[in-house]
N, C-alpha and C positions, 0 to 999 in steps of 0.2 A: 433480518435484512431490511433495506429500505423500505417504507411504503411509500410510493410516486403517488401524489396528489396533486391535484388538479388545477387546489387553490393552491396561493402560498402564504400565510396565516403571520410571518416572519419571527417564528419562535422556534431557534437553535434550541435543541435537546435533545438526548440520549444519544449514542451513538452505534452504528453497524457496521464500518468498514473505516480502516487507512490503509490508503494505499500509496508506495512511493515506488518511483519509477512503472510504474506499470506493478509494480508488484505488492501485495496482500501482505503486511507486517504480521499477521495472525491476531488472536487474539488478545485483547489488554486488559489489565486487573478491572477489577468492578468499579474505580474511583475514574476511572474515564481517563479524558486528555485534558488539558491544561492547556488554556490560552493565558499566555502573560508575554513579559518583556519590562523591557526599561524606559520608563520616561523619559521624554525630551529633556534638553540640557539646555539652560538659555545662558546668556550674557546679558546683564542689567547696568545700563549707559545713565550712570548718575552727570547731573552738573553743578557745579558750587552754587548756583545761584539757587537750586532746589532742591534742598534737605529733607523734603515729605516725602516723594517719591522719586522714582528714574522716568528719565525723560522719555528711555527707550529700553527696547529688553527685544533681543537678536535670538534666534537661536541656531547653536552651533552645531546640535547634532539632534538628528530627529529621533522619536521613539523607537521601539522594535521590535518585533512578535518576533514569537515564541510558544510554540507550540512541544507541552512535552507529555508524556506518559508512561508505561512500563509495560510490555510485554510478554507475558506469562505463559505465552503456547511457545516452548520450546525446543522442536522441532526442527531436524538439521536447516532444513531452506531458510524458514523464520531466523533462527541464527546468523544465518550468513547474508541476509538482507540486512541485520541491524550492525553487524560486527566484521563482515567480509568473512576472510577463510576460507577453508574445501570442503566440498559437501563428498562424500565417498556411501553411496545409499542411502543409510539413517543415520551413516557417522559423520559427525560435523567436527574439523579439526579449526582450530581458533589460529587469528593470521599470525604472525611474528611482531607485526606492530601495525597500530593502529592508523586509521587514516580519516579521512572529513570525505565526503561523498555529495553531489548536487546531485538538485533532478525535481520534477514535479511531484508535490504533495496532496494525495487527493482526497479529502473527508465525507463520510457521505453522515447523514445526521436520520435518528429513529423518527425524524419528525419532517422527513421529503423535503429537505434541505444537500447540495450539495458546497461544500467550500473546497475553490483549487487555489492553491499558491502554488504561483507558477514557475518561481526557483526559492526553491530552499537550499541549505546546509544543512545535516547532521551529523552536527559537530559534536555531539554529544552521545556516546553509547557505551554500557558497559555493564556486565554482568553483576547483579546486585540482589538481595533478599537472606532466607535463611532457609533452613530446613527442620522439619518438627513444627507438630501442631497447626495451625493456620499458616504457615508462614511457607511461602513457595520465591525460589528465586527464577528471577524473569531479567528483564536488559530493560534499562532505564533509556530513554531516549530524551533527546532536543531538538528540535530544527529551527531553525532560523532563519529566518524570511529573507531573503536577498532580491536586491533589485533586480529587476529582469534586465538581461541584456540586450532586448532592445528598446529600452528604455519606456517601454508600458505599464500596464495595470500589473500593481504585484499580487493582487488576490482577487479574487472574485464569488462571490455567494450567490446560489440560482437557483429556484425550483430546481428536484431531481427530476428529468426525466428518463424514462425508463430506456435502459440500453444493454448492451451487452458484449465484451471484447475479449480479445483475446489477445497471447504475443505471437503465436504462429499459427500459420494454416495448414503445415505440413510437419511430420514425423516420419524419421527413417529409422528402422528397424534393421539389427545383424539376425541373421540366420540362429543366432542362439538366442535370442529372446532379449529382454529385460524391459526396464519402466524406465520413465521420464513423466517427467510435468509439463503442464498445461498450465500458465496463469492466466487465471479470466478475470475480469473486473465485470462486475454487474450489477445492477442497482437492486436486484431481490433477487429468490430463488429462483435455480434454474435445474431444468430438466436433462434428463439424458436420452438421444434416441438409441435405435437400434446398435448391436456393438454387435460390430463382424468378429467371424468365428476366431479363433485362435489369440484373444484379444479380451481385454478386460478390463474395466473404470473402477477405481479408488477414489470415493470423494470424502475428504475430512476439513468439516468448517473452510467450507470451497475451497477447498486445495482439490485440483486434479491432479491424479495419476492413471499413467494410460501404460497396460502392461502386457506385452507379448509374448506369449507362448515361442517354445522353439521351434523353427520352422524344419519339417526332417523334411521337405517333400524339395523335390526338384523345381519346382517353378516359384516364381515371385506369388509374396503373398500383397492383396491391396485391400485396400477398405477406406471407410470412411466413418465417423462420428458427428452425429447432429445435437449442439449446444441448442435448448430453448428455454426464453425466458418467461417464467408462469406467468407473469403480472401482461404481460401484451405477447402474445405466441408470434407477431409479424417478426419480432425481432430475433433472429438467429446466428451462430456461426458455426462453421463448418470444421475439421480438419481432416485431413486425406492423411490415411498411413500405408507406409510401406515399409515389406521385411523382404530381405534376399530371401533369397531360394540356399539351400542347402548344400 
């Protein structure tokens, strides 16, 4: 995961996390992400009287980022963040057709660098690779930098500082139990506190999963989970759960 530094040195390298919408892509092949796009397009305003050069050169479309990579943790959530679909436990069902998807894109860098583009597309996903020997298939992705809509900075690059979030503070539980997820975004590892009884945490390459026992007893069950981040312990978050009663 990140290391948050103090200074900031201004050298982009390795990577620990993308995140889009709030949500943790999983893991990407060893070759990283890719930042590219397409060069500016100009127009070059010659005039008879001057055959050496153009008097003038316009330009009609600007360059474009482009952020791309491949995804090799395959796992139903991961899936259906890059492809859409239904996630049904571990079973991931692929949509009927494809679609382009906005939202903020957030890179955190092995070197306490954060970069957000703050609207992207990805317009680009699709299940890609082989099977046998090295060769594993994962979802190739694109996004594409879009102007922000209200007409500000489209990206930003900042010291990481250290933080830690979540998408909810609450979970509701049926009297028969089952799991759900937790996406957290955090700039390093984070800790788990106490886990009330009847109740259970699955962490894999920070994915949460938070899993209830069946509840046989007549009264409501409650609790709570304490998220903490190792790198500074102030920073925490919370979520309260509840299961019916039986």
């Amino acid at each position: 995961m990140s290391k948050v530094r103090k200074t900031n040195d201004g050298y982009l390298m390795l990577l620990d996390a993308v995140y889009f919408r709030g949500l943790r892509l999983g893991n990407i092949s060893e070759e990283g992400i890719e930042w590219a796009g397409e060069d500016a397009q100009t127009l070059e305003l010659w005039a008879a009287q001057n055959r050496t050069s153009p008097v003038k050169e316009v330009e009609t479309r600007a360059a474009t980022n482009e952020v791309t990579g491949k995804m090799i943790e395959c796992v139903a959530q991961n899936l259906k963040t890059l492809l859409g679909g239904k996630v049904d436990g571990e079973r991931w069902d692929a949509p009927a057709t494809t679609m382009i998807q906005e939202g903020e894109l957030k890179i955190l860098t092995g070197t306490g660098s954060t970069i957000d583009i703050h609207r992207s597309a990805l317009r680009t996903s699709q299940l890609r690779g082989g099977l046998g020997g090295e060769n594993t298939l994962g979802v190739n992705f694109g996004f594409k930098m879009l102007a922000p809509l209200d007409g500000g900075s489209p990206f930003s690059i900042y010291p990481t500082a250290p933080f830690i979030e979540s998408d909810t503070e609450r979970l509701q539980f049926p009297a028969a139990g089952g799991a759900q997820m937790v996406d957290i975004e955090a700039s390093g590892r984070f800790a788990v506190g106490a886990v009330p009884d009847g109740f259970s945490v699955e962490i894999i390459n920070g994915r949460v999963t938070i899993v209830a026992e069946a509840n046989t007893s007549a009264a409501e069950r409650t609790g709570e989970i304490e998220f903490v981040l190792e790198e500074d312990t102030s920073k925490k978050i919370v979520v309260s759960l509840t299961q019916s009663a039986a």
